[in-house]
LUMDOLO-920092 format. One line per field, with one value per residue (C-alpha): z, y, x; residue number from 1; residue in one letter. Coordinates in steps of 0.001 Angstrom, whole numbers. Last residue first. Layout:
BEGIN
pz: [Z / ...] .
py: [Y / ...] .
px: [X / ...] .
resi: [NUM / ...] .
resn: [A / ...] .
This chain:
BEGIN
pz: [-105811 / -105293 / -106705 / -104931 / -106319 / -103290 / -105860 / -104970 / -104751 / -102907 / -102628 / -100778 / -99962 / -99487 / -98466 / -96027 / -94572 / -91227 / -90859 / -88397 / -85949 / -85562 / -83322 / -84196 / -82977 / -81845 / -82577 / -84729 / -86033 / -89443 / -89876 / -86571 / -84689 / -86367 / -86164 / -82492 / -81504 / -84325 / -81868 / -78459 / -79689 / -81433 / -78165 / -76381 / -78740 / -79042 / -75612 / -75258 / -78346 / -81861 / -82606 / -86299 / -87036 / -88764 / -87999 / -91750 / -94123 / -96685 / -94693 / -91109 / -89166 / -87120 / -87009 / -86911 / -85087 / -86633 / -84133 / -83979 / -81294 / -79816 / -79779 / -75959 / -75577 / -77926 / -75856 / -72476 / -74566 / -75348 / -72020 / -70434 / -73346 / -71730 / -68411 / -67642 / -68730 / -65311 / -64713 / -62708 / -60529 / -58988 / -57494 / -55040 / -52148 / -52032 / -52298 / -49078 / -47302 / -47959 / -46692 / -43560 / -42267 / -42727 / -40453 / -37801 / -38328 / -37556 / -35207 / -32157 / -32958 / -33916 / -30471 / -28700 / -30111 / -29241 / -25709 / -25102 / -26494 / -24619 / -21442 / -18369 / -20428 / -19797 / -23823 / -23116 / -24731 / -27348 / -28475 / -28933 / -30677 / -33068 / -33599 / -33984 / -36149 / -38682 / -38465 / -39412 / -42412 / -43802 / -43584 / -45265 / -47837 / -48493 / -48321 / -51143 / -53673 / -53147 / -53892 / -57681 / -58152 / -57827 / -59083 / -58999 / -61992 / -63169 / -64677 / -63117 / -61313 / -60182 / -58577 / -56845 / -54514 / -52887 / -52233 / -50892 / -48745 / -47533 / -46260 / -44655 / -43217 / -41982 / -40463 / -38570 / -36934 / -36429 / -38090 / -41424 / -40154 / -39518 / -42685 / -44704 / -43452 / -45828 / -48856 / -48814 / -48560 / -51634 / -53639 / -52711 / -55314 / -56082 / -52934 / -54868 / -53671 / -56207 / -55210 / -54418 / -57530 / -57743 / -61784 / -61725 / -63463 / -65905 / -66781 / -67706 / -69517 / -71500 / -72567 / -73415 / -75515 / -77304 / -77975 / -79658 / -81460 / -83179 / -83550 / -85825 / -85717 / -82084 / -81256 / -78490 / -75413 / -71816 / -69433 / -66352 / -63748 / -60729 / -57272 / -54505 / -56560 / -54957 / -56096 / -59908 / -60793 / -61243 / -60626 / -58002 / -56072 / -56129 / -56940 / -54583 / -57127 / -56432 / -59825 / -62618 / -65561 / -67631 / -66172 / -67682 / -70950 / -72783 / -75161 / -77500 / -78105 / -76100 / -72988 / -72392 / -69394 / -68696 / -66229 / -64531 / -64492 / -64489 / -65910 / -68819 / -68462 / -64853 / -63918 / -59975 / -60175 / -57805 / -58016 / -61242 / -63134 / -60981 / -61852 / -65669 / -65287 / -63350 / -66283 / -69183 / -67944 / -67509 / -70748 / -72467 / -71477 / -74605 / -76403 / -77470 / -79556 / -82716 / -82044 / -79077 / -80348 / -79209 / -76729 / -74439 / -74228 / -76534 / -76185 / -79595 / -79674 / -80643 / -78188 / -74847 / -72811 / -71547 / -68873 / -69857 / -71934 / -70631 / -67580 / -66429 / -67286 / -65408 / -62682 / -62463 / -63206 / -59858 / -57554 / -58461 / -57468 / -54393 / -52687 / -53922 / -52830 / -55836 / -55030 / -51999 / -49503 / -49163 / -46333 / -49423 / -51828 / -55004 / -58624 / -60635 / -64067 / -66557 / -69455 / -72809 / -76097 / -79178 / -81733 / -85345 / -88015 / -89496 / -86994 / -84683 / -84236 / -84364 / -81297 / -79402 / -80120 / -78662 / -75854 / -75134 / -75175 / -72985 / -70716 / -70643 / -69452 / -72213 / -71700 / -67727 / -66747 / -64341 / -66944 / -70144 / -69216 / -65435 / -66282 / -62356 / -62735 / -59671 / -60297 / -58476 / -58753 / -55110 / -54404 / -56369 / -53585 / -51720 / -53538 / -53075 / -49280 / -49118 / -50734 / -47825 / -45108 / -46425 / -46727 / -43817 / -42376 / -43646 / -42660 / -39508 / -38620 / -40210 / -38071 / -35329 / -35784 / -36568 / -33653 / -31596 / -33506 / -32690 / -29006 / -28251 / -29781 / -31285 / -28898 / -26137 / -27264 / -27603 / -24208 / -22789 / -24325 / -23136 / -19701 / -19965 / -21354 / -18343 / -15808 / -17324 / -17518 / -13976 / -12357 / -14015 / -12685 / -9544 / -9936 / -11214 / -7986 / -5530 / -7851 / -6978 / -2922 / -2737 / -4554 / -2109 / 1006 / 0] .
py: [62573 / 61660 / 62855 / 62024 / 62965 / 63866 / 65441 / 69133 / 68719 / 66291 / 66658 / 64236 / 64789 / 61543 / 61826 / 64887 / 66335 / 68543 / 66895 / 69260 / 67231 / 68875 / 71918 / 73652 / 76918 / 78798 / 83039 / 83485 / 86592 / 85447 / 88123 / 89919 / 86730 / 84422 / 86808 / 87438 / 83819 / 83119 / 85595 / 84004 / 80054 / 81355 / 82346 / 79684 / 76586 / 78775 / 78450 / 75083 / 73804 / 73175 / 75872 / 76374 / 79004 / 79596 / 82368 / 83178 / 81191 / 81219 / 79838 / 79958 / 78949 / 76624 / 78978 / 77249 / 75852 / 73525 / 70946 / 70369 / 68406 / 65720 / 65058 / 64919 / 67814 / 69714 / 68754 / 69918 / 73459 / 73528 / 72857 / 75786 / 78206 / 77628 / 78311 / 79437 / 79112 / 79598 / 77161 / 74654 / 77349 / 77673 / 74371 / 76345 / 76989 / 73518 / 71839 / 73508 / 73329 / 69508 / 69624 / 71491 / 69732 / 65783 / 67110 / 68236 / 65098 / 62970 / 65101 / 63133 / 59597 / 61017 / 62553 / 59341 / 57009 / 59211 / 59828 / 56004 / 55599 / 58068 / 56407 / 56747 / 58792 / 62262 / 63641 / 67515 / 67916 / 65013 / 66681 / 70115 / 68569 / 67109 / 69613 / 72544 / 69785 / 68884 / 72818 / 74033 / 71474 / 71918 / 76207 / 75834 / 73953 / 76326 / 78983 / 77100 / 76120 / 80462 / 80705 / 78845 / 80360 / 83928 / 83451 / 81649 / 79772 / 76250 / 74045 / 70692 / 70045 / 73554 / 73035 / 70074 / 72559 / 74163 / 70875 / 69319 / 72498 / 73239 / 69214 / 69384 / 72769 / 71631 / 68950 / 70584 / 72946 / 76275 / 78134 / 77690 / 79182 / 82498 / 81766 / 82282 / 86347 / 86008 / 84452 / 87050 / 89950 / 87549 / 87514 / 91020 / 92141 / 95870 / 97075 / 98435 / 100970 / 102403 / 105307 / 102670 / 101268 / 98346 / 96523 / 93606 / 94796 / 96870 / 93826 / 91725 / 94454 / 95584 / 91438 / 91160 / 94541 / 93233 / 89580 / 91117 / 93324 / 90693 / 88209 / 91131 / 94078 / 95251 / 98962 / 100252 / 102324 / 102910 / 104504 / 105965 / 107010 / 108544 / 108355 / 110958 / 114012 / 117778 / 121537 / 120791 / 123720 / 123660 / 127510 / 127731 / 124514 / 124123 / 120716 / 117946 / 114932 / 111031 / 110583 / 111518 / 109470 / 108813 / 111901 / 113955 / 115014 / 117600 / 119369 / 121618 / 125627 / 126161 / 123283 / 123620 / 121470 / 118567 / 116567 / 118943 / 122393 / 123151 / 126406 / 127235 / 130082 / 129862 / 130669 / 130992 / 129747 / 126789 / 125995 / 126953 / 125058 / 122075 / 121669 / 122636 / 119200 / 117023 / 117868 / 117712 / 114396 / 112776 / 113655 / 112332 / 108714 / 108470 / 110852 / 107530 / 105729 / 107248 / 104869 / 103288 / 101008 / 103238 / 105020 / 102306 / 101448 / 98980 / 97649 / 96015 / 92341 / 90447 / 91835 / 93689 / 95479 / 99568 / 101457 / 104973 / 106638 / 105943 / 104468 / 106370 / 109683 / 108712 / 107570 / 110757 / 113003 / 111035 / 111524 / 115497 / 115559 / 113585 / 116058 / 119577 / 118290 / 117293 / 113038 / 114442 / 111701 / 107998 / 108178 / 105769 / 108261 / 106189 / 105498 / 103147 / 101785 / 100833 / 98867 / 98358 / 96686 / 96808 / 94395 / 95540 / 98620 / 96916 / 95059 / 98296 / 98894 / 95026 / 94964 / 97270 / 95631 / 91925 / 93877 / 95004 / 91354 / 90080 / 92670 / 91515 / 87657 / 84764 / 83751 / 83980 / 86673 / 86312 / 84705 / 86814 / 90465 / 90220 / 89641 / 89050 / 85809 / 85203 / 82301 / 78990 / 77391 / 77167 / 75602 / 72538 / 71742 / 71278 / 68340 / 66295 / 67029 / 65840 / 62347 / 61920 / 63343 / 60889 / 57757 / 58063 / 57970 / 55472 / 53470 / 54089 / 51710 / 49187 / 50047 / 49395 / 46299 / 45008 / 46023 / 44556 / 41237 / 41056 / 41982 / 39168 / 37781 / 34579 / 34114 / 35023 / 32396 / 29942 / 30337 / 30584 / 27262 / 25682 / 26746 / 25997 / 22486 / 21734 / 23020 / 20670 / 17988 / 18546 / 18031 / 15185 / 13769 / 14697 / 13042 / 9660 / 9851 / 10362 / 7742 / 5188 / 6272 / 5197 / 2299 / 1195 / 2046 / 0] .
px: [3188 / -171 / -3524 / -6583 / -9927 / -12577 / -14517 / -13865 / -10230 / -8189 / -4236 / -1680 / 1841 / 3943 / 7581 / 6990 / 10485 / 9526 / 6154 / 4011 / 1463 / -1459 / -2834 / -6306 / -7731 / -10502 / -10483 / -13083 / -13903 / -11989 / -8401 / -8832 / -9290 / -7597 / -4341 / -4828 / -5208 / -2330 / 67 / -941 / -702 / 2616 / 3972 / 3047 / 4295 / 7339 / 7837 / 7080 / 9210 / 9430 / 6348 / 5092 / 2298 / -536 / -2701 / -3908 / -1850 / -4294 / -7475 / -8567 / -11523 / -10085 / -6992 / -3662 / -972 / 1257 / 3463 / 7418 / 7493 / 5318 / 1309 / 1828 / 3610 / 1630 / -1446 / 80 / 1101 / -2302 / -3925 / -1050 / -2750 / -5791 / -5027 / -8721 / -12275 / -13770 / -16561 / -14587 / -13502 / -17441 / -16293 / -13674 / -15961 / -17722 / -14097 / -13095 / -16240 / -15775 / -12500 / -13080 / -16404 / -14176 / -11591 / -13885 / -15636 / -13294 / -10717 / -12813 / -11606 / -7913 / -7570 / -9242 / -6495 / -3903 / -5294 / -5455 / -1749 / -811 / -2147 / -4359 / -6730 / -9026 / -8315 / -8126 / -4834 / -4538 / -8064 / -6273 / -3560 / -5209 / -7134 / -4640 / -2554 / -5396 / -6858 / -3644 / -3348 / -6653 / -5704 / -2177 / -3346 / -5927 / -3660 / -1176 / -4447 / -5637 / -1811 / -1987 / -5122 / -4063 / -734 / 2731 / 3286 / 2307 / 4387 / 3227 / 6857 / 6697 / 2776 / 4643 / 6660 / 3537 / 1957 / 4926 / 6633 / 2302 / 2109 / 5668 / 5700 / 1904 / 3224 / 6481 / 4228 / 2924 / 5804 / 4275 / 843 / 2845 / 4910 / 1418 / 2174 / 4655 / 3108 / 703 / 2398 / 4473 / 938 / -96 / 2768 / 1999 / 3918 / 7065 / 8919 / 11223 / 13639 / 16395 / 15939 / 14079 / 13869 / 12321 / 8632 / 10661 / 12701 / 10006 / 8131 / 11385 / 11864 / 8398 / 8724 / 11927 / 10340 / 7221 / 9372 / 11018 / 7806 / 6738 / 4022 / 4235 / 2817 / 3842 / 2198 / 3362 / 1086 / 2547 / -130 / 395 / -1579 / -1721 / -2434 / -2012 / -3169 / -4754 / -6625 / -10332 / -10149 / -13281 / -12835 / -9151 / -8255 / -7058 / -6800 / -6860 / -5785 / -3509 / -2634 / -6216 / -7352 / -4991 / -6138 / -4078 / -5378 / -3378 / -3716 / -1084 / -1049 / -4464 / -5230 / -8146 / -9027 / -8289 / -6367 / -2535 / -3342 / -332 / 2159 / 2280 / 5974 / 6361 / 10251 / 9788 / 6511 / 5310 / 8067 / 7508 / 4023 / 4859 / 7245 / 5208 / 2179 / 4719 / 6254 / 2725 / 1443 / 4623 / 3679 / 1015 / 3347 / 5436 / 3213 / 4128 / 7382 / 6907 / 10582 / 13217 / 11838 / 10831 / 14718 / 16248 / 20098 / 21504 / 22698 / 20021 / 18209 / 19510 / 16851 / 17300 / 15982 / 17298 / 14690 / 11344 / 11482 / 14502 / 12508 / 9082 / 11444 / 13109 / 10122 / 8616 / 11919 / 11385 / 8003 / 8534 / 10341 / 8542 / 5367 / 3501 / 3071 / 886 / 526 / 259 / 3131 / 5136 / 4288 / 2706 / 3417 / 2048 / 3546 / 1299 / 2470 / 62 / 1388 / -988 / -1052 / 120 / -43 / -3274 / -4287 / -4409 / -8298 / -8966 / -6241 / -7967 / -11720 / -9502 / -8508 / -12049 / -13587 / -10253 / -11643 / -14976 / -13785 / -14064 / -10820 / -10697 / -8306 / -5480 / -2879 / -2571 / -4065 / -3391 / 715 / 2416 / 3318 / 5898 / 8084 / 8662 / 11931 / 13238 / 9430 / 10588 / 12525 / 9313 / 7997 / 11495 / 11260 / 7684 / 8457 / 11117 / 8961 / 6250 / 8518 / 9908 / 6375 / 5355 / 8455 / 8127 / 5604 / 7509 / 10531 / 8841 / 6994 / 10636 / 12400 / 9332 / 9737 / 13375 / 12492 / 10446 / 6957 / 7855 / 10990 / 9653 / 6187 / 8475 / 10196 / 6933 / 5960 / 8707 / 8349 / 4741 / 5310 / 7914 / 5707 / 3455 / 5824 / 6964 / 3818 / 3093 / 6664 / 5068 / 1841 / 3510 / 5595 / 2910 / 1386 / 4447 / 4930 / 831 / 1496 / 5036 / 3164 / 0] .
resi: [442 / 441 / 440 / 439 / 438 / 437 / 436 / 435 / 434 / 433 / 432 / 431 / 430 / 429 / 428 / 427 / 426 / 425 / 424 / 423 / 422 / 421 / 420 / 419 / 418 / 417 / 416 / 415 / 414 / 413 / 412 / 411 / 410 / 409 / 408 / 407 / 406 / 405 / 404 / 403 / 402 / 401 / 400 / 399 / 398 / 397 / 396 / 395 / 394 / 393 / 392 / 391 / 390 / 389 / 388 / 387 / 386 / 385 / 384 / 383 / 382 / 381 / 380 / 379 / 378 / 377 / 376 / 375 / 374 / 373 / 372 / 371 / 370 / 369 / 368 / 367 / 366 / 365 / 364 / 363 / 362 / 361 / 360 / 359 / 358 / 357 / 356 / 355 / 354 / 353 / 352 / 351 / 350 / 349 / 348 / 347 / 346 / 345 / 344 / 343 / 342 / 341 / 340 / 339 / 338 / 337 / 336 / 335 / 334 / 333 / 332 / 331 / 330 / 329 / 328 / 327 / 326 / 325 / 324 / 323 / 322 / 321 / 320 / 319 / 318 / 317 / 316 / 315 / 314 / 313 / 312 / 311 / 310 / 309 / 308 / 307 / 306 / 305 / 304 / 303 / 302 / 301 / 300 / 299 / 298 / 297 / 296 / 295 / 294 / 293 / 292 / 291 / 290 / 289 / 288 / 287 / 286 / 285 / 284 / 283 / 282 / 281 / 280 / 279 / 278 / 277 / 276 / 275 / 274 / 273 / 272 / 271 / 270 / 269 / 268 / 267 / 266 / 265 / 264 / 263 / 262 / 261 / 260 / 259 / 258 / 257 / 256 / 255 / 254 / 253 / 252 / 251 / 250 / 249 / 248 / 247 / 246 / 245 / 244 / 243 / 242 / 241 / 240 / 239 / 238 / 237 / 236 / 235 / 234 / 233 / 232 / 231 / 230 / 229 / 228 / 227 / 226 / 225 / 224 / 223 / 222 / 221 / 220 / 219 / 218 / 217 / 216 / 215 / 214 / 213 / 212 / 211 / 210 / 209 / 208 / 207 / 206 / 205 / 204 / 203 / 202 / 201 / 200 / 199 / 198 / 197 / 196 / 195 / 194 / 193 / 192 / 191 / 190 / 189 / 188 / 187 / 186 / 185 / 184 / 183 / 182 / 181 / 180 / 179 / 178 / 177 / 176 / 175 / 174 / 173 / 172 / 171 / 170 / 169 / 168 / 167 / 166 / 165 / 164 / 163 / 162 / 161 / 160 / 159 / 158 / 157 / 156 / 155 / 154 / 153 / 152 / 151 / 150 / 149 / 148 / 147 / 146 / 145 / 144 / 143 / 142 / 141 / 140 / 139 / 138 / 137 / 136 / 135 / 134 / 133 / 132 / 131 / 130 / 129 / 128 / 127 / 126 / 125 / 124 / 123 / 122 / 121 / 120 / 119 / 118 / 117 / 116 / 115 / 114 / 113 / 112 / 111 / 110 / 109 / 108 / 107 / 106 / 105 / 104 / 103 / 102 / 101 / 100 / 99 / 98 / 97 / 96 / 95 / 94 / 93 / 92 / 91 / 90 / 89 / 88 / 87 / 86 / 85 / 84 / 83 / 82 / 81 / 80 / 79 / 78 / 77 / 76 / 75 / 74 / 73 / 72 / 71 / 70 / 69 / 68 / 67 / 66 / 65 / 64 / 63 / 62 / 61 / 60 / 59 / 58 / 57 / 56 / 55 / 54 / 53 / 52 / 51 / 50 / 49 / 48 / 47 / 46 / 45 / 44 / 43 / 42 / 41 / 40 / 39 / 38 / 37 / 36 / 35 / 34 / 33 / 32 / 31 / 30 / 29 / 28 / 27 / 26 / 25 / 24 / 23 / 22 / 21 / 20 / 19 / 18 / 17 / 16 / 15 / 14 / 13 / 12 / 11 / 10 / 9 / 8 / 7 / 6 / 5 / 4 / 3 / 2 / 1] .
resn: [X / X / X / X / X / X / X / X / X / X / X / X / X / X / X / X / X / X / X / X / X / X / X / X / X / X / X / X / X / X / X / X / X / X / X / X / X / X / X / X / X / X / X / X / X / X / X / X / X / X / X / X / X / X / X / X / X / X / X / X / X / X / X / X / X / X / X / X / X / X / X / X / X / X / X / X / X / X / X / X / X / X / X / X / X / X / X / X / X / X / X / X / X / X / X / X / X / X / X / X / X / X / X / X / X / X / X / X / X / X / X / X / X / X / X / X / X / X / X / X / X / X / X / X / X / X / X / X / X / X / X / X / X / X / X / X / X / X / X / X / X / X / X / X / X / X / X / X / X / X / X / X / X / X / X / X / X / X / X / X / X / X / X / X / X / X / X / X / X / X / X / X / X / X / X / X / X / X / X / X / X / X / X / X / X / X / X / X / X / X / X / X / X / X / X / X / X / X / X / X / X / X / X / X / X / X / X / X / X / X / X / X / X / X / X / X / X / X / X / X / X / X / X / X / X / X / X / X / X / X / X / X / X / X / X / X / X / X / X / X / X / X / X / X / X / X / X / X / X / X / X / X / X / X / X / X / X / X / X / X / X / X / X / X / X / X / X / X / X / X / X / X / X / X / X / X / X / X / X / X / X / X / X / X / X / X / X / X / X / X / X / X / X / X / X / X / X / X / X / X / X / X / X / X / X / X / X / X / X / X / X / X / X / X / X / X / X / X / X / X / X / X / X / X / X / X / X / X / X / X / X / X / X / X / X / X / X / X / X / X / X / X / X / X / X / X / X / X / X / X / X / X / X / X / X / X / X / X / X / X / X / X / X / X / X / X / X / X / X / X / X / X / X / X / X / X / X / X / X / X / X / X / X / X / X / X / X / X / X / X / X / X / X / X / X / X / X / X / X / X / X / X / X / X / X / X / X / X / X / X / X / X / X / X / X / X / X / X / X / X / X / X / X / X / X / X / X / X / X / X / X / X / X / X / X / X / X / X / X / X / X / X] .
């Protein structure tokens, strides 16, 4: 009885020991299922998301190194079948027989918004007006332009402000008044001078009609551009006109930049939205589009979905009542939901209206060109004879001509649509069909 009892004490214990055994084992399994080698690798899968993001967001913002201001209402801020487009095209049906009109207006403005005819400013304005015209020059071809060389009968457009600032001065400082100064209108011996087109916000005297103080100037520059030649020469004297910042020159025409810089504000908030605004910012260089309205109204509301993802997020991690982070984390994401989801439908509800707006057109051709392949014809749908036809063998040709046969079709049919085909440089097979579909072959 001794010796059984002894036996399953024995049996039990060795039962004992295989189960301890088991569990042992199995908890060394399950360490090294589950240990730190599996924990290294959870972790660096969960990072790799987010590498990836940061990295693909670096390579979007360097584009932003390359952005360019466009700062041209006529071609790029107006939709194509906007009024003033309407008027511009009237303009140009007025000149097509000398050419297409060019048009610069250069603002000037006293930094305290006052009086542009004290005796200070006066003088700094004749300067400018002077520079502008005769001394800011362009290299083409080899030969320097200035706005005098090429506004030909043009040029007394921008001579009615120099003859106003000038008489001004004159009766100022040595007290001649040969001519009344008066407005909108002066007499400038036995000529009329109309200055309402170049002088405003005007302090007249009420009983003369005399001009006493203006706050804003007027330059208007006028050519008249009959070849690709000139065409490039003005372009070039517009481009550098707009650069140019003399001391004397203050320019505060560019909201776009004000507006860039106080976006740095929301930049600074955190390293997310830097991130999301740096990518989305930088890709519109990759897609060839220029820095305007559209272009920044797509960077602001970047920058506001992005603010209101970390302000959100953050507030929720803030006020979340949780033993852990991870808890709080969790919650914070729960709650941003439908905040998140209320900002970017508002935000494609306010900018569907831009589907109507018939704009970057020339930027669809230039895509199309591309993907027919260089060199392409461009030509008038409506055209015949030659009439705005055009070869491009490159983007900025393809541009260029797209403008100049617009015009051309325009003036020369009333209809302004046009075509793009493939050009063949060296044809081996030219076909001909008349009025009964005969072919003849060569």
């Amino acid at each position: 009885m001794l010796n059984s009892n002894t036996e399953n004490k024995t049996q039990k214990e060795k039962c004992a020991d295989e189960i301890s055994k088991a569990k042992k084992s199995s908890k060394d399994l399950k360490g090294r299922t589950h240990g730190p080698l599996e924990r290294k690798t959870s972790k660096k899968d969960r990072h790799k998301g987010y590498n990836c993001s940061v990295i693909w967001a670096c390579l979007m913002a360097g584009g932003v190194s390359r952005f360019k201001e466009v700062n041209n209402v006529r071609d790029h801020f107006s939709a194509s079948d906007s009024p003033s487009r309407y008027e511009f095209a009237v303009a140009r049906e007025f000149f097509q027989e000398l050419g297409s009109p060019f048009h610069v207006v250069v603002a000037l403005k006293a930094a305290d918004e006052g009086n542009l005819l004290r005796p200070s400013h006066i003088d700094k304005a004749i300067e400018i007006e002077d520079f502008l015209q005769y001394k800011l020059k362009v290299e083409h071809e080899g030969k320097a332009y200035s706005y005098s060389d090429f506004c030909g009968t043009q040029c007394e457009t921008s001579d009615a402000v120099s003859i106003f600032l000038t008489m001004f001065r004159d009766q100022q400082t040595k007290g001649k008044k040969h001519v009344k100064l008066t407005y909108p209108s002066m007499d400038v011996f036995g000529h009329r001078v109309y200055l309402a087109n170049n002088i405003f916000v005007v302090t007249v005297n009420n009983l003369s009609q005399i001009v006493e103080g203006s706050r804003l100037i007027a330059i208007n520059f006028h050519a008249i551009y009959n070849n690709e030649s000139s065409v490039a020469i003005m372009r070039k004297w517009e481009q550098i006109e707009m650069n140019e910042k003399p001391s004397w020159i203050v320019r505060t025409t560019s909201k776009i930049l004000d507006a860039v810089l106080d976006a740095w504000v929301d930049f600074s908030l955190s390293i997310w939205s830097k991130f999301i605004v740096g990518g989305v910012f930088g890709c519109l260089v990759y897609l060839n589009i220029d820095l305007d309205p559209i272009s920044m109204t797509t960077l602001l509301m970047a920058i506001g979905f992005s603010v209101d993802f970390v302000a959100h997020i953050t507030w929720h991690y803030y006020k979340g009542d949780f033993p852990n982070k991870r808890e709080r984390i969790r919650h914070a994401l729960a709650s941003i939901a439908w905040p998140m989801f209320q900002s970017g439908m508002s935000t494609m509800i306010s900018i569907v209206v831009l589907t109507a707006v018939h704009a970057y057109m020339v930027k669809v051709f230039v895509k199309v060109a591309n993907d027919i392949g260089y060199p392409v014809m461009i030509k008038a749908s409506a055209g015949g004879g030659g009439k705005g036809m055009r070869i491009a063998w490159n983007d900025k040709e393809a541009r260029e001509g797209f403008r100049l046969s617009k015009q051309e079709a325009k003036s020369s049919f009333g209809d302004d649509r046009m075509l793009v085909e493939k050009f063949i440089d060296n044809p081996r097979h030219i076909e001909m069909q008349d009025l009964w579909e005969v072919s003849l072959s060569e």
